[in-house]
C-alpha positions as CSV (number, residue, x, y, z in Angstrom):
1,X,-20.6,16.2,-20.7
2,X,-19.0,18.9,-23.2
3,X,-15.8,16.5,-22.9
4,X,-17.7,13.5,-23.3
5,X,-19.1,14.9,-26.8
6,X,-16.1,16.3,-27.9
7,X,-13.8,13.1,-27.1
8,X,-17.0,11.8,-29.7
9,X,-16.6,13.8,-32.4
10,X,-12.5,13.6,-32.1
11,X,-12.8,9.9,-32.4
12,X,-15.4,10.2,-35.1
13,X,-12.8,12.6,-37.2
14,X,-10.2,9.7,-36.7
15,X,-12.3,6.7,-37.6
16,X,-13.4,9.5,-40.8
17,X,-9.6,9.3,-42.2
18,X,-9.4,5.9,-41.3
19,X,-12.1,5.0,-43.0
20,X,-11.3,7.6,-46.3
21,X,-8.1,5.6,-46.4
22,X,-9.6,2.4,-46.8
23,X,-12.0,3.8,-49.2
24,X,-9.0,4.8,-50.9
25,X,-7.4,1.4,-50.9
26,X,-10.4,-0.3,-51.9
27,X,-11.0,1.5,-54.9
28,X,-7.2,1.7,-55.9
29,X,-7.4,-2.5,-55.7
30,X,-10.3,-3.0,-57.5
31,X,-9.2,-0.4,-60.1
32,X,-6.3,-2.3,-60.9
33,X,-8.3,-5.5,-60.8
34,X,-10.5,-3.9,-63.6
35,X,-7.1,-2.2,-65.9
36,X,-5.7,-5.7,-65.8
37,X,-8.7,-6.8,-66.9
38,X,-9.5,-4.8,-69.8
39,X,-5.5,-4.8,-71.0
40,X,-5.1,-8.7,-70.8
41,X,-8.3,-8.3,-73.1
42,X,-7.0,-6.2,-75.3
43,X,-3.6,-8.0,-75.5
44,X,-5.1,-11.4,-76.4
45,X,-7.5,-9.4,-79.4
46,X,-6.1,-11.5,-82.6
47,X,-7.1,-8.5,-84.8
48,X,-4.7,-6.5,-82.8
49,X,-1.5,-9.0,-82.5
50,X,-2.0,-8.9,-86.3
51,X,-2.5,-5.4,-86.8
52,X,0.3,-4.4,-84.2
53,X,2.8,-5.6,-87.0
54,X,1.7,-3.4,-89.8
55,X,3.2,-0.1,-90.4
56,X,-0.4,1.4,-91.0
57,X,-2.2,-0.8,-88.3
58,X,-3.1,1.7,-86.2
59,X,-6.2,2.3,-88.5
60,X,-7.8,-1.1,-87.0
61,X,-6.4,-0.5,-83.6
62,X,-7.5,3.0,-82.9
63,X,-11.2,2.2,-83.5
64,X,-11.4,-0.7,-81.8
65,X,-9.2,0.9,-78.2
66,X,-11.5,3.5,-78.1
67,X,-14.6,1.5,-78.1
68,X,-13.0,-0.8,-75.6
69,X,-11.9,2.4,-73.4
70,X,-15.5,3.2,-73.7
71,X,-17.2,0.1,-72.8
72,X,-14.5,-0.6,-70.1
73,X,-14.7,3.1,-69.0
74,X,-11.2,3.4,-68.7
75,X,-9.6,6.9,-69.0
76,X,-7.3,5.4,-72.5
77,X,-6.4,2.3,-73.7
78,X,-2.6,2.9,-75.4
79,X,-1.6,-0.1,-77.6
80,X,2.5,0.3,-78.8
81,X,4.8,-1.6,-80.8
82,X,8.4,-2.5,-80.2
83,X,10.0,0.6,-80.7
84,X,7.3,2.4,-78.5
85,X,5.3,4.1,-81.7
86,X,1.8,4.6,-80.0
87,X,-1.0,2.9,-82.5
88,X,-3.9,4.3,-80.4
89,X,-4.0,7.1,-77.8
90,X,-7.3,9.0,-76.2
91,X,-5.6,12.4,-78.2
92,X,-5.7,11.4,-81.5
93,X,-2.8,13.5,-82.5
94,X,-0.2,11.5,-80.4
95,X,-1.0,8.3,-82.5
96,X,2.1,7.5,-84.3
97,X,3.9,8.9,-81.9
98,X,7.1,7.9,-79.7
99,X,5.8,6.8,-75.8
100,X,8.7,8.2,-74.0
101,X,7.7,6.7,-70.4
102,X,9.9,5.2,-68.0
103,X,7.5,3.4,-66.4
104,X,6.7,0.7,-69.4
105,X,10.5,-0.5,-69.6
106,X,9.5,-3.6,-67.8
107,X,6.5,-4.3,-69.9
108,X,8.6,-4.7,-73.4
109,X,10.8,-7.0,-71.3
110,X,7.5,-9.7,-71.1
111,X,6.3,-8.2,-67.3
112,X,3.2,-7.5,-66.5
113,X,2.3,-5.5,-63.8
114,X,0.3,-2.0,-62.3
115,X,2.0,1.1,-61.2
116,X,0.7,4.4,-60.2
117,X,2.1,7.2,-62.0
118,X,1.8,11.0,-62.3
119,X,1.2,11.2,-66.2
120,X,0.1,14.0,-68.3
121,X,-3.7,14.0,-67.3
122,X,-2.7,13.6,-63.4
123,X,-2.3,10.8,-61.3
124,X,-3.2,7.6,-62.5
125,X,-3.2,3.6,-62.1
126,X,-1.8,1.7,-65.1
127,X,-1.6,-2.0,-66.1
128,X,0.9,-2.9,-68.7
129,X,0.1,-6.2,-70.4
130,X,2.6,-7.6,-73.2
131,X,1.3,-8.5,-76.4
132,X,2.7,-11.8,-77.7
133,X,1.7,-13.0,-81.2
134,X,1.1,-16.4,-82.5
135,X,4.7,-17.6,-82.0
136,X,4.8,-16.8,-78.7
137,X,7.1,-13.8,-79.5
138,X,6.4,-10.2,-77.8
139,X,5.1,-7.7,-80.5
140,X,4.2,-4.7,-78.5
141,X,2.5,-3.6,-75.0
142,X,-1.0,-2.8,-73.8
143,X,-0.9,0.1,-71.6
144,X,-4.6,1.0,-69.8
145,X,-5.0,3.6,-67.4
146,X,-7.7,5.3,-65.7
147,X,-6.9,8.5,-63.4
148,X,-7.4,8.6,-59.7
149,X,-10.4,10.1,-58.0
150,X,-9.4,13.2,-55.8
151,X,-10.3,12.8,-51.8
152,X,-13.6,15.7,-52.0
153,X,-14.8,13.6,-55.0
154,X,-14.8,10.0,-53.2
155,X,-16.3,11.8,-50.3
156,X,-19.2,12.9,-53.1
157,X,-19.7,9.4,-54.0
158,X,-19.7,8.1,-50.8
159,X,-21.9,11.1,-48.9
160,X,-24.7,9.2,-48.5
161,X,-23.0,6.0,-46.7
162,X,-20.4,8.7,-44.5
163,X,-23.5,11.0,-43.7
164,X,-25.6,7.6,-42.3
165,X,-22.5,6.3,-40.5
166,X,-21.4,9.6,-39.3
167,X,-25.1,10.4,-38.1
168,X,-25.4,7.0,-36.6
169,X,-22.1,7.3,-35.0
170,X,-22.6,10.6,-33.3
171,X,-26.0,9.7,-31.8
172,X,-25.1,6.4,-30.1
173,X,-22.1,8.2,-29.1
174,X,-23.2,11.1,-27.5
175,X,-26.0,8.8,-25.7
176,X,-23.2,6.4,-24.5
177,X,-21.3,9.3,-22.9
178,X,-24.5,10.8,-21.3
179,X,-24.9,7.4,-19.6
180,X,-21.3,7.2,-18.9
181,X,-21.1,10.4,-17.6
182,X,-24.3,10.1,-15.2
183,X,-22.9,6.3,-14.1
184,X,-19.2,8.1,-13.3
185,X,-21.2,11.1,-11.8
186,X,-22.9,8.5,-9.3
187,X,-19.5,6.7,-8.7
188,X,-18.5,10.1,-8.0
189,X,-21.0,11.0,-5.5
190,X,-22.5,13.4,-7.8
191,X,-19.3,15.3,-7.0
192,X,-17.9,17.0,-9.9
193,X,-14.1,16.8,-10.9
194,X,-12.6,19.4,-9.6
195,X,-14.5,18.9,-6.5
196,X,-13.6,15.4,-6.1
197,X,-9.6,17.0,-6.4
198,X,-10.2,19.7,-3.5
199,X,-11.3,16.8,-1.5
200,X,-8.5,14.5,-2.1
201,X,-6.1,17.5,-1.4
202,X,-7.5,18.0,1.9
203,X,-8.5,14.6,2.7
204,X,-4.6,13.8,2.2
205,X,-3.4,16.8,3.6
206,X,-5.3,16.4,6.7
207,X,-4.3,12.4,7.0
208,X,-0.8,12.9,6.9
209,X,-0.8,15.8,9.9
210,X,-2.5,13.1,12.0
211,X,-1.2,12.5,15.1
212,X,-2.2,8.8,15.2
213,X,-0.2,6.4,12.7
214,X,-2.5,4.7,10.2
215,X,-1.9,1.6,8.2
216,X,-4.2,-0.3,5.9
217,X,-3.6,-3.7,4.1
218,X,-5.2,-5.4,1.5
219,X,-6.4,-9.0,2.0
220,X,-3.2,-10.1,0.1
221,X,-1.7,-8.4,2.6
222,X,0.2,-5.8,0.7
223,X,0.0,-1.9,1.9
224,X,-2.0,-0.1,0.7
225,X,-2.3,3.3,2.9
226,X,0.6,4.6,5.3
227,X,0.6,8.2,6.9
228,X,3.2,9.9,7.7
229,X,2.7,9.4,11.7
230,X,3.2,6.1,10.5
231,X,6.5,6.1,9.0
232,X,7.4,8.0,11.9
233,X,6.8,5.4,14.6
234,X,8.1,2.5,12.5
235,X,11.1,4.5,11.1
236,X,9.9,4.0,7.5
237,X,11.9,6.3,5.0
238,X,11.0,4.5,1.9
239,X,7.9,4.2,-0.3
240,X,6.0,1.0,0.7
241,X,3.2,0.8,-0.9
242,X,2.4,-2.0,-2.2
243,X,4.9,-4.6,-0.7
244,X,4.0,-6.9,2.0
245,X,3.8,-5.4,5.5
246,X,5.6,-8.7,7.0
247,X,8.9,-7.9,5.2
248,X,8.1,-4.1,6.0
249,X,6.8,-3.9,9.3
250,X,6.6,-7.5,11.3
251,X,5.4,-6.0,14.6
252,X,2.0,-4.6,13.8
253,X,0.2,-7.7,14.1
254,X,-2.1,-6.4,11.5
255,X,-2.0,-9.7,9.7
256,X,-3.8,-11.5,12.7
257,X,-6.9,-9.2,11.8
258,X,-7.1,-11.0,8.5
259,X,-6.3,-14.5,10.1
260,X,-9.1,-14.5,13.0
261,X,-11.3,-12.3,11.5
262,X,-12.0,-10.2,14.2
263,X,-10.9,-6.4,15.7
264,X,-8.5,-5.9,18.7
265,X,-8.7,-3.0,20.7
266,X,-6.2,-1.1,22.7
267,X,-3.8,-3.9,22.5
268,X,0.2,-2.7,23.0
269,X,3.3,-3.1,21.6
270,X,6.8,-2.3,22.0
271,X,8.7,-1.7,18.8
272,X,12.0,-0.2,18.9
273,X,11.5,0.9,22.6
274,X,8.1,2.9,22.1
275,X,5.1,1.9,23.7
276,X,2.6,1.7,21.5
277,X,-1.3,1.6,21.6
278,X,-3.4,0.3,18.5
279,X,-7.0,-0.4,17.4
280,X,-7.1,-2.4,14.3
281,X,-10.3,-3.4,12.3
282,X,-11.7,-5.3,9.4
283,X,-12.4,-2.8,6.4
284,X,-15.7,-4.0,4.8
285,X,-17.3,-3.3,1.6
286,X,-20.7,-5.0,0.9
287,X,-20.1,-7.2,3.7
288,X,-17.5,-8.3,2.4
289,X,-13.9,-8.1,3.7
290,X,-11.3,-6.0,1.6
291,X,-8.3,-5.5,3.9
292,X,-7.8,-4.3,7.6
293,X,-6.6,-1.0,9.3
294,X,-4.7,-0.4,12.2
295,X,-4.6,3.4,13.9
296,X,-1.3,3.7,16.4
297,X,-0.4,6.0,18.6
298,X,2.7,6.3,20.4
299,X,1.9,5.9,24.5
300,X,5.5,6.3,25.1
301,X,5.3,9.9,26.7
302,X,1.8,9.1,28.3
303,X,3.1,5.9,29.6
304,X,6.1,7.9,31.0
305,X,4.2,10.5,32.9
306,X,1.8,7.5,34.3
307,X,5.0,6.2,35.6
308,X,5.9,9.0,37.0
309,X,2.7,9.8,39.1
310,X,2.5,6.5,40.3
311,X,6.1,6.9,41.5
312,X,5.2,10.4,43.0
313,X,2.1,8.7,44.4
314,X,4.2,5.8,46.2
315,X,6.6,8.5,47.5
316,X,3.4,10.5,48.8
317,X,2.2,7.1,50.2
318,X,5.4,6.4,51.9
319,X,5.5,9.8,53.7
320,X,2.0,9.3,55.2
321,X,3.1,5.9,56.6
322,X,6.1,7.1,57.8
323,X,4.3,10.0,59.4
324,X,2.0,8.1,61.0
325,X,4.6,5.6,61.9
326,X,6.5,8.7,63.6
327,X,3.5,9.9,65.3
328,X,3.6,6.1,66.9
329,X,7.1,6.3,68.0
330,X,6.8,9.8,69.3
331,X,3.8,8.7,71.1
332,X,5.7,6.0,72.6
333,X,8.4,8.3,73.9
334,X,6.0,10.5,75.3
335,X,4.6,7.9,77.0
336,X,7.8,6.3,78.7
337,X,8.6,10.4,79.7
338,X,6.0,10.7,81.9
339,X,6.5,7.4,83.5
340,X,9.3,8.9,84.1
341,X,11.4,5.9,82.2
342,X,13.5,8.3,80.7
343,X,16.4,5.3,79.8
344,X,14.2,3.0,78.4
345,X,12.9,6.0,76.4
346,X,16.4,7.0,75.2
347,X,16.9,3.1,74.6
348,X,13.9,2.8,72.6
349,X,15.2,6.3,70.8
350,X,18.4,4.8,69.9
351,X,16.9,1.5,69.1
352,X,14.7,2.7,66.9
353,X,17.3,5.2,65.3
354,X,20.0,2.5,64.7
355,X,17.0,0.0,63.0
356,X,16.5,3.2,60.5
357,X,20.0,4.3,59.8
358,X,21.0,0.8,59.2
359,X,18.5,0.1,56.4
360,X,19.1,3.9,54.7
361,X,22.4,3.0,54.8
362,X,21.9,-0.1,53.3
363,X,19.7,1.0,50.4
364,X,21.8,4.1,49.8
365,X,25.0,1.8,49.5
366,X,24.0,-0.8,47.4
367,X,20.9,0.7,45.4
368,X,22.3,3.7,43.4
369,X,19.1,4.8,42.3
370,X,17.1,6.8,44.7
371,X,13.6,6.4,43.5
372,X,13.9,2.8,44.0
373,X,15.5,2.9,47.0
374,X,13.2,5.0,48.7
375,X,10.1,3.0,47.6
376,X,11.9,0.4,48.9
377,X,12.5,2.0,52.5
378,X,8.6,3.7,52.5
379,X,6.9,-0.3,52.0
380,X,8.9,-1.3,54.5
381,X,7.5,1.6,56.9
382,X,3.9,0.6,55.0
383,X,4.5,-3.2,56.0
384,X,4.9,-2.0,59.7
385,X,2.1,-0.1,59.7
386,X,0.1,-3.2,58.2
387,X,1.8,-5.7,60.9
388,X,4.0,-7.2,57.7
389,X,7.5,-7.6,58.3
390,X,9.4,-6.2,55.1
391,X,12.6,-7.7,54.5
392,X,14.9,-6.9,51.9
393,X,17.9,-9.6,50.9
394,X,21.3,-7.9,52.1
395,X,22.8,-9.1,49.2
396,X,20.9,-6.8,46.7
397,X,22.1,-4.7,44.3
398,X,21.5,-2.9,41.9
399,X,24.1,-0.6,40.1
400,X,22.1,0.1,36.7
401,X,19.0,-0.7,34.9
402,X,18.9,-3.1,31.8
403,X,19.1,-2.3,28.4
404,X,15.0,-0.7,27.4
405,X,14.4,0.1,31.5
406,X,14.5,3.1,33.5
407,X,13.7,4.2,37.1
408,X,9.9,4.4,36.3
409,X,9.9,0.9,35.1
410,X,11.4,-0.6,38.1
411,X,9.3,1.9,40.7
412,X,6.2,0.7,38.8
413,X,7.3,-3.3,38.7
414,X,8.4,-4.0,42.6
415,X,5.4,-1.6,44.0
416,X,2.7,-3.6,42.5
417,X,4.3,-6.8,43.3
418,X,4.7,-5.8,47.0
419,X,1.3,-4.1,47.1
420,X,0.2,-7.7,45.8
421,X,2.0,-9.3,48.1
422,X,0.6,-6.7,50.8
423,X,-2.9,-8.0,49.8
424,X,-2.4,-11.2,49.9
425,X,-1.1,-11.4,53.5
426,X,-3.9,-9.2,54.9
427,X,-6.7,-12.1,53.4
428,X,-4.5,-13.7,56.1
429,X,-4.9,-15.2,60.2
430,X,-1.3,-15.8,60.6
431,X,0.9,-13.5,63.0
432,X,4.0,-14.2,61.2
433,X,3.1,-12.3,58.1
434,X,6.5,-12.0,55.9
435,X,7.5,-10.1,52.7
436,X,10.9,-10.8,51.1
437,X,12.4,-8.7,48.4
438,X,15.8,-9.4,46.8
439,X,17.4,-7.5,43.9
440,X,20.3,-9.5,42.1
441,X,22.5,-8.3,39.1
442,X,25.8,-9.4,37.6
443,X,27.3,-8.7,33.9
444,X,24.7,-11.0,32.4
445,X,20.7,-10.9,34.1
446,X,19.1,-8.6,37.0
447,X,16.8,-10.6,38.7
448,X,13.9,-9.3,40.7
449,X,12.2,-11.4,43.2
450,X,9.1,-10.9,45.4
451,X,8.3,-13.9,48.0
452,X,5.0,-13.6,50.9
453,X,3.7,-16.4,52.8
454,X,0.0,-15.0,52.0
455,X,-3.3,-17.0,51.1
456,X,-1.1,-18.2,47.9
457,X,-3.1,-18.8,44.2
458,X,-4.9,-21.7,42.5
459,X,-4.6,-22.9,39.2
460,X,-7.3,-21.0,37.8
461,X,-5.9,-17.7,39.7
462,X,-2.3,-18.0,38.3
463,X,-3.4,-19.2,34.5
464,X,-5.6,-15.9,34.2
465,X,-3.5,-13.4,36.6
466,X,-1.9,-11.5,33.8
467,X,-4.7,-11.0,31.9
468,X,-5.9,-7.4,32.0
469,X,-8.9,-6.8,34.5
470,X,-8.5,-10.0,36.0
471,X,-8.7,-9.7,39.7
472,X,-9.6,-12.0,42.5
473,X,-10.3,-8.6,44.8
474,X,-13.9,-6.5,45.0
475,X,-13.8,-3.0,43.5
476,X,-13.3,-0.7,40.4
477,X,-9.7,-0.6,38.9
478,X,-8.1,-3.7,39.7
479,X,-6.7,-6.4,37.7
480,X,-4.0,-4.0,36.1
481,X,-1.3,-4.2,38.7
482,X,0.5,-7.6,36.9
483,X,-1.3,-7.0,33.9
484,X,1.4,-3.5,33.8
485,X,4.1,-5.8,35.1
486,X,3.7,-8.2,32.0
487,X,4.2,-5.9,29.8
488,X,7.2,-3.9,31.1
489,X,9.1,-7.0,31.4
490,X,8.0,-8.0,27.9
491,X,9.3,-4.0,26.8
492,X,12.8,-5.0,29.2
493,X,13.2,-8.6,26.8
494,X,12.8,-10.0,30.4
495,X,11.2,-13.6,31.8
496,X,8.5,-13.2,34.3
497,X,8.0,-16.6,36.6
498,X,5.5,-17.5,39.1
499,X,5.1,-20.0,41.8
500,X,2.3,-20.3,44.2
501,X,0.8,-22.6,46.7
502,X,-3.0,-22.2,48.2
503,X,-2.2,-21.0,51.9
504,X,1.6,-21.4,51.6
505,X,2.5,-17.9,49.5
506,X,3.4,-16.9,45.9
507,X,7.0,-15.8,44.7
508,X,7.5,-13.6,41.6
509,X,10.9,-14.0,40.0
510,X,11.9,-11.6,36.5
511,X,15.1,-11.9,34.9
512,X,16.0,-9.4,32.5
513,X,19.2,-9.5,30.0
514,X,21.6,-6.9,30.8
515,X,23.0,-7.1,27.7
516,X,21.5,-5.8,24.3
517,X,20.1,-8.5,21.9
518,X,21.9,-8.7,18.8
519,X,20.1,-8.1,15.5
């Protein structure tokens, strides 16, 4: 408030000066008006264009100056002849005197014309007016004058119009800044300055040491609010406020938000080889729609660890089967030993041993990486155990993984496609239940592909399988197993394909490049 009244009274000081300055001008112009005035009248006097030619003429000019001066209330009228001999003067003791003034040289040369001057009595507007008798010929020069009013004594003569307007002035003033000051006060949320500055610090402060990446768009879609996080996951070193997030950032999809007018929730992306998990939302004000926000947070650790348990999990899964696979066997033997069919039980024993070593051998020889390799050897013990025959192409490969995929990736694609294949055939009567699993690669594409002779899908089934939750199976936490696939492939740059028959089987086929994609 003490602001508010003194930015009042500042401005009230400038529009003062302002206004002294025109005061000023004003009575400098009509001033002049007046001098002209009164000298043209003087000049065009008969008596004097006669008497101005007489050596002792100043006795009928004097007089009749110094009423004029009066009447006209001028500060002296100064008539002169040619050669610049005064023939009236306010002093009387300069008549017949020489005027020695630069300032009238242009008025003996037939100009007419005001000028300010510093003269003997102080400052001072003059009007010089040539006098021209009845031949047209210049006689002499009428010089009027009248001396400037000082600054303190226009202020006198005007103190009763500055004191209303000033008055006037400062009370309208003073009550527009108390309702300005409560209106800004409200905006403010009766916060006061300073306050409002502590706040932003830490407001700012704290939104920049987020762990979540925030974004916020305006509906022309230009940013308008990027933390730090932010930058961070989209590797964003300059400032972008302000410019359009399409030429900045094209993979937030924050754009669709504006365009469907509605929030998405925990949708992913993969930008630059992150996974990343956002929420964006419609920013409101008066139920109206201003911009949108998106909130990211990078998944990419998470996601790894998930991977890895699920790995851990399948390897934990495999041992059990093959436990209890062993336990079988080892049952078996026991068995043939006390029927005392001790070569059938070595025969089975070395049967059973060659089957094993073969296929380790196999994996170990053509699929470098162990973590896919042994998933691949414990659902083949897991397909036994379920009465599904397992068989993996012996023209696999697999030397290394594409470009954006690791080990987790692949664990976590070809287990939930062989668990799903798994399920399918147990919905099954047939007796020839078959699983076939082929891993292809070359210098171009590694191709995955994932064949059963199950219960198969219909139409409906495989347009909404990849769809998150979407399960045709009974129970809490399904629907994610190809729902995950979907999007490591989409994260690899890969193709996922599907063919599927109603009681003849479903085949999976993914192709990913196995070279980079050029910018």
């Amino acid at each position: 408030m003490l602001l508010s009244v003194g930015i009042v009274l500042f401005s009230l000081l400038i529009g003062g000066i302002i206004i002294v300055g025109s005061i000023i001008r004003l009575t400098e112009a009509e001033l002049g008006q007046r001098l002209m005035t009164t000298a043209r009248t003087v000049a065009e006097i008969p008596l004097i264009q006669k008497s101005i030619q007489e050596p002792d003429g100043w006795r009928t000019i004097a007089p009749t100056a110094r009423r004029i001066r009066i009447v006209n209330d001028v500060t002296y009228v100064v008539v002169m002849d040619m050669n610049r001999v005064r023939y009236s003067d306010p002093l009387d003791e300069r008549i017949g005197t020489v005027f020695l003034g630069k300032d009238a040289e242009e008025a003996f040369a037939e100009h007419t014309y005001i000028r300010k001057v510093r003269g003997e009595l102080g400052t001072a507007l003059r009007a010089y007016v040539p006098i021209m008798n009845t031949d047209h010929q210049q006689v002499g020069v009428v010089m009027v004058g009248h001396l400037l009013p000082s600054i303190p004594q226009i202020l006198y003569d005007q103190r009763e119009n500055i004191a209303i307007t000033f008055f006037l002035s400062l009370l309208f003033g003073i009550w527009g800044s108390y309702r300005l000051a409560r209106h800004m006060k409200r905006q403010m949320l009766n916060l006061e300055p300073e306050e409002l500055a502590r706040m932003l610090v830490e407001r700012t402060a704290t939104f920049h040491a987020m762990r979540e990446g925030v974004i916020a768009i305006d509906t022309q879609e230009r940013i308008t609010i990027v933390n730090d996080k932010a930058k961070q996951i989209f590797n964003i070193e300059d400032d972008v406020l302000g410019r359009p997030i399409r030429e900045v950032i094209p993979d937030t999809a924050l754009p669709e938000v504006l365009e469907k007018q509605q929030n998405f929730y925990d949708h992913e992306l993969h930008v630059g080889g992150a996974l990343i998990w956002s929420n964006r939302f419609l920013i409101r004000t008066d139920g109206k729609v201003v911009g949108a926000l998106a909130i990211f947070q990078d998944r990419t650790e998470v996601a790894r660890m998930a991977e890895e348990l699920t790995g851990v999990k399948a390897f934990v899964d495999a041992l059990r089967v093959q436990n209890h696979e062993y336990m079988n066997k080892l049952h078996t033997i026991a068995g043939l030993l006390q029927l005392n069919q001790k070569e059938k039980a070595l025969q089975y024993l070395f049967e059973i041993s060659e089957q094993q070593e073969e296929l380790t051998a196999f994996l170990s020889a053509k699929i470098t990486d162990e973590s896919v390799s042994g998933l691949l050897l414990g659902k083949v013990s897991r397909g036994k155990e379920l009465g599904i025959r397992l068989v993996i192409d012996r023209r696999s490969n697999l030397e290394r993984f594409p470009p954006y995929m690791d080990h987790h990736n692949f664990v976590l694609i070809l287990g939930n496609l062989i668990e799903n294949a798994f399920d399918a055939l147990e919905q099954t009567d047939k007796h020839d239940k078959e699983v076939y699993v082929s891993i292809e690669q070359d210098d171009d594409i590694c191709s995955i592909l994932v064949e059963d002779n199950g219960i198969g899908m219909d139409d409906e089934t495989r347009r909404r399988m990849l769809e998150r939750g979407f399960s045709t199976k009974a129970g809490k936490n399904r629907g994610l197993g190809l729902y995950l696939v979907q999007q490591l492939v989409a994260k690899g740059r890969g193709e996922l394909s599907c063919q599927s028959q109603p009681g003849e089987g479903t085949s999976f086929l993914i192709t990913f490049p196995m070279k980079e994609a050029e910018a």
